[in-house]
C-alpha positions as CSV (number, residue, x, y, z in Angstrom):
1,X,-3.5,-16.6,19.5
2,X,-6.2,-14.0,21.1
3,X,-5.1,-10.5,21.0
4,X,-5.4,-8.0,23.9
5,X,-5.7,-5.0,22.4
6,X,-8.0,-5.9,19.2
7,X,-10.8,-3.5,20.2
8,X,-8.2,-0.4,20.1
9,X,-7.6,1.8,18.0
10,X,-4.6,0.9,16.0
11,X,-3.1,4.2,14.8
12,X,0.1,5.6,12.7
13,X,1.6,5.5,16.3
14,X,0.9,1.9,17.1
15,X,3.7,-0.6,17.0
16,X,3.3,-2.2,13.9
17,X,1.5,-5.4,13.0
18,X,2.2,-5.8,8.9
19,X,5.3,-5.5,7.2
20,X,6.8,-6.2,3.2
21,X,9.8,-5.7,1.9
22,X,10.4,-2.7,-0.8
23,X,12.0,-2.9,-3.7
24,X,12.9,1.1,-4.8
25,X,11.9,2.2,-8.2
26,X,12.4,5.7,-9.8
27,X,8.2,6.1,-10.5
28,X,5.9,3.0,-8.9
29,X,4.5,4.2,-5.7
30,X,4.2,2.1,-2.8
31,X,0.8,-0.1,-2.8
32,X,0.2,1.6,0.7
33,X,1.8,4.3,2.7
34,X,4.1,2.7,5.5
35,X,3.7,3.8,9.5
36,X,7.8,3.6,8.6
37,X,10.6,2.4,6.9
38,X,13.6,0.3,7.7
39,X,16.6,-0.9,6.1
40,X,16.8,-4.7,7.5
41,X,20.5,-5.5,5.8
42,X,22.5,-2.6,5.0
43,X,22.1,1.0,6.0
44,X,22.7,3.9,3.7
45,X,21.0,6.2,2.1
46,X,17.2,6.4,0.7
47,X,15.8,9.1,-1.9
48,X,12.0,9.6,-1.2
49,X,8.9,11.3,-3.0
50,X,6.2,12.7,-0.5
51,X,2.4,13.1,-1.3
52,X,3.5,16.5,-2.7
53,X,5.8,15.4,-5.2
54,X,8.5,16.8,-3.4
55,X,12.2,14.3,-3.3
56,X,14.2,14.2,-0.2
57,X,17.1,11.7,0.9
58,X,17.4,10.6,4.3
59,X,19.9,8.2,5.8
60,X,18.6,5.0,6.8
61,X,20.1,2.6,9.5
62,X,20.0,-0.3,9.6
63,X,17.7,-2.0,11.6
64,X,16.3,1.9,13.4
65,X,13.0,2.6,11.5
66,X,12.7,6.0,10.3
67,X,9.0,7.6,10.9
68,X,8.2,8.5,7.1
69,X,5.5,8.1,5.2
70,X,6.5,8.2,1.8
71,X,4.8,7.3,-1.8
72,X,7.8,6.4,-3.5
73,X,11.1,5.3,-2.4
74,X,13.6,5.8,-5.7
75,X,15.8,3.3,-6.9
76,X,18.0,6.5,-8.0
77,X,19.8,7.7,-4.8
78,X,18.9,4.8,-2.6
79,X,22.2,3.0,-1.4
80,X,20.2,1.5,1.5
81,X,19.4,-2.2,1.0
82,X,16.6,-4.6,2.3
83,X,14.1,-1.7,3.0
84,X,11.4,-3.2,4.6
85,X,7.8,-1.1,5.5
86,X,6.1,-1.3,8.6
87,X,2.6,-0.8,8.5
C-alpha cells in the first residue's frame, strides 16, 4: 500500500503509525518514549516516571489516549490494564 504523506514530517503530533503493548514495572523504562498512552481493556489509574525522575498518577480511559510521554509506567499504582503506546 503506497502512502500519501511519506515525504512529511511525521512528528509527536502526527496520528500514530507504531504501537506495543506495555507491561508496567516499578524500574524498566520504556524501550522508547510513546507519542501517548492508552489503556485498550480497562481504564483506571497509571503511576508514571518523567525524564526528571519525578512520579505522577493519571487516570487513564479506556480506549482515550492520554498525551504523555513517560520513561516508566509503574506496576505500583497502575490499576489500568492493557496499556498500549502509540508511537
Amino acid at each position: 500500500m503506497s502512502d500519501p504523506y511519506a515525504t512529511h514530517y511525521h512528528g509527536v503530533e502526527s496520528p500514530s503509525k507504531r504501537w506495543a503493548p506495555i507491561t508496567p514495572h516499578d524500574t524498566n523504562a520504556l524501550a522508547l518514549l510513546p507519542k501517548q498512552i492508552v489503556a485498550s481493556t480497562t481504564a483506571g489509574n497509571v503511576s508514571v516516571v518523567g525524564d526528571d525522575g519525578t512520579t505522577a498518577t493519571f487516570y487513564l480511559a479506556k480506549g482515550v489516549p492520554l498525551a504523555i510521554r513517560p520513561n516508566i509506567i509503574k506496576s505500583t499504582g497502575t490499576t489500568a490494564a492493557g496499556i498500549v503506546a502509540l508511537y
